[in-house]
N, C-alpha and C positions, 0 to 999 in steps of 0.2 A: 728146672729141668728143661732141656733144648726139647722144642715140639717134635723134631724128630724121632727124638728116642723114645716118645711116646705111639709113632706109630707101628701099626703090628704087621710085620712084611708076611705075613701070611694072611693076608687080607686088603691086598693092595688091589684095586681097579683095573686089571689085564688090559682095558683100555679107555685108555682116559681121552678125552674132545675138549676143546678150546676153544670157545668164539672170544676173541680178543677185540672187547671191545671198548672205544672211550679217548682212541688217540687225539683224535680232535678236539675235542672237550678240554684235554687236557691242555694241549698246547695253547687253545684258547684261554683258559686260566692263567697260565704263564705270561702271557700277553705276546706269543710267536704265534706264526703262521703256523695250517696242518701237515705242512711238511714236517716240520718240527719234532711234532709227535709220534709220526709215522716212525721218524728216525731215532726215536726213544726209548718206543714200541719195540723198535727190532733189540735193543737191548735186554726188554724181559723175557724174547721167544730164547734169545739164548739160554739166561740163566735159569729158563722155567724146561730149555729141552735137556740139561746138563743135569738141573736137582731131578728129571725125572727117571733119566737112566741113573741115574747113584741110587735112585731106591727100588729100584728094579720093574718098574712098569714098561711091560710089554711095545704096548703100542700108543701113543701121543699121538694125535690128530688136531690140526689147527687149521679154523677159520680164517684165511689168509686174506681172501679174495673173492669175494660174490659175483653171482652174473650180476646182479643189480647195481653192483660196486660199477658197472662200467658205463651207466650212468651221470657219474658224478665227473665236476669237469676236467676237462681232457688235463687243464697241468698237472692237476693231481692226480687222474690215473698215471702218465709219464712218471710220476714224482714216484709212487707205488712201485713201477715198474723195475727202476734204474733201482729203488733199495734194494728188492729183491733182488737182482745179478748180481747188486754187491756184496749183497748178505751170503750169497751162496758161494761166491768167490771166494770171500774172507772167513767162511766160517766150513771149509771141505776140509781142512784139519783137523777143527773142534767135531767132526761127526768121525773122522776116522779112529783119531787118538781116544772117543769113545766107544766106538764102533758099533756107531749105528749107521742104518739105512736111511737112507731118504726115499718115498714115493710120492705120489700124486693122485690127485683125485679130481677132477670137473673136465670141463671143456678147455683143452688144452688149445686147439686149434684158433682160440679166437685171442691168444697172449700173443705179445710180437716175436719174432722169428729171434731177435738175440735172447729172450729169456725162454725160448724154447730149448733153445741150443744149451744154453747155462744149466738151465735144468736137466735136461738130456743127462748133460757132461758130469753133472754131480751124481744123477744116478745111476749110471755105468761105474762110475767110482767105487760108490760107496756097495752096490750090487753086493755083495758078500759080507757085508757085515750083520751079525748076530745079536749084540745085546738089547736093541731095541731097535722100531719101525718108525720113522717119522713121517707122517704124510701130513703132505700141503694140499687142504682145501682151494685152487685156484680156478676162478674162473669159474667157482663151484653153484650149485643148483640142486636140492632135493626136489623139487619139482620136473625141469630140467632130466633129471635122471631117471626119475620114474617114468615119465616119459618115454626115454630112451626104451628103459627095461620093456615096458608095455609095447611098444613097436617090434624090436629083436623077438621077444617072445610071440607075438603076432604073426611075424613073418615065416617063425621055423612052424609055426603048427598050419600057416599057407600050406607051406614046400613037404608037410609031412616027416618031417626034422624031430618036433614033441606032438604028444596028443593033447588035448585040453585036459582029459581028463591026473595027465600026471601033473600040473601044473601046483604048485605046494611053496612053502618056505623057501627053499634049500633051491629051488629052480629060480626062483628069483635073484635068492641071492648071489648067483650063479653069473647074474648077467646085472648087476650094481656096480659100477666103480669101485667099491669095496668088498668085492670075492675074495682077494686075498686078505681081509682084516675080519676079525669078531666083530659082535655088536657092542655096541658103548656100554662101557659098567658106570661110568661118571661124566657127566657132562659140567661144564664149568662157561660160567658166561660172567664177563666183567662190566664195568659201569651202571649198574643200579637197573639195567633193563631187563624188563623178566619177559624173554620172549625165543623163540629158536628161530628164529629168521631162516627159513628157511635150510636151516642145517641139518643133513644124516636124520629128515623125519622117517625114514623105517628102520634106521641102526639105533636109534633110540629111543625104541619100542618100550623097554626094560629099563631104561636108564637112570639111576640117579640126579637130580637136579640141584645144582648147586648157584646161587646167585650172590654177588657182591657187589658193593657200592665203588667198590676199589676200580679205579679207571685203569687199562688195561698198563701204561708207563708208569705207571707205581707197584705193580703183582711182582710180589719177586715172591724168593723160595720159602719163607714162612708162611706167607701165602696161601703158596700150595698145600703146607702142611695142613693148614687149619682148615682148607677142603677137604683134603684125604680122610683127615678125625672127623669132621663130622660125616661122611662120607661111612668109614666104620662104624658109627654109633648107631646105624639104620639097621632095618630088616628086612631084606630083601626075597621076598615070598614069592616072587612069578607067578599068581594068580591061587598060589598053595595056601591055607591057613596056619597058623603061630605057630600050632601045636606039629602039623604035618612038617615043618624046618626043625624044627629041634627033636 
């Protein structure tokens, strides 16, 4: 039996996160440069963002691009960069003819001026499309963010804008890079490392954890299935007991 048809679309992850990780590793194996695998890598975001609107998951969120990522030396940020505009070039088609959205998430201001524009330009595109949400982690920071959040919210209870005392959940979330997305039902991290580098630490409150060995240029769409089943075979309580879910 195909893994698919053993999952139960009434019971799919409304939002699923991706830290794709292991390009380099990989391409190291291979015996290429990390370009290589970067340019691999964007082979699996397609087929993993295509098998996840065919099974009906809401919203996809991918690791794309850390602040810390910008660290690492400059060819190979460059090299990151130029994939990206082409990815998004070559692939404003494959989001229409499935008609998903494209959004964003992190500190956009510190990416260069042509892959703002690119980005821009796809999400104006794509702006009206319904069957799923894709958001690009770039340039992204849980810390970073929370930050932010704590400062804006600071500043309105300055100016008399909130009072501290309404300050809750839903007011935070309010003011997260991710106000328009749910919290993470499934998170998914590749190459053997069990860690959230700094990804969506308050959307993944609740989250599922998923870890595999599989380097992120080999994840394709069986894959993903066998995340999603094991993913269904859990009990997801929010703090309730066994008995109080069933």
């Amino acid at each position: 039996m195909n893994l698919q048809d053993t999952i139960d679309k009434n019971n799919l992850p409304r939002h699923l996160a991706i830290i794709m990780d292991g390009n380099g590793r990989w391409a190291k194996q291979q015996g290429f440069l990390r370009a290589f695998g970067h340019e691999s890598g964007s082979k699996s975001v397609k087929e993993i963002i295509k098998t996840s609107a065919k099974l009906g998951i809401e919203y996809l969120t991918l690791y794309a691009f850390s602040t810390e990522n910008w660290n690492r030396p400059k060819l190979e940020v460059d090299t990151l960069m130029k994939i990206l505009v082409n990815a998004l070039k070559k692939e404003l088609p494959t989001l229409q003819n499935n008609n998903i959205r494209l959004n964003t998430i992190g500190n956009l201001d510190k990416m260069p001026q042509s892959t703002q524009r690119e980005l821009l330009d796809v999400i104006e595109k794509t702006k009206d499309n319904t069957r799923m949400t894709l958001t690009l982690a770039l340039s992204y920071g849980s810390r970073e963010e929370l930050i932010s959040v704590v400062k804006d919210i600071s500043n309105k209870v300055k100016n008399n804008i909130i009072s501290i005392d309404s300050i809750d959940d839903s007011i935070i979330n309010e003011h997260l890079y991710t106000h328009n997305l749910p919290d993470v039902d499934l998170l998914i991290r590749t190459s053997g490392e069990h860690r959230i580098s700094n990804f969506l630490l308050w959307q993944i409150a609740y989250a599922e954890l998923y870890f595999t060995d599989i380097l992120w240029p080999d994840f394709k769409e069986q894959d993903l299935y066998e995340a999603i089943i094991s993913y269904q075979k859990r009990e997801r309580r929010f703090g309730k007991t066994s008995e109080q879910i069933k």
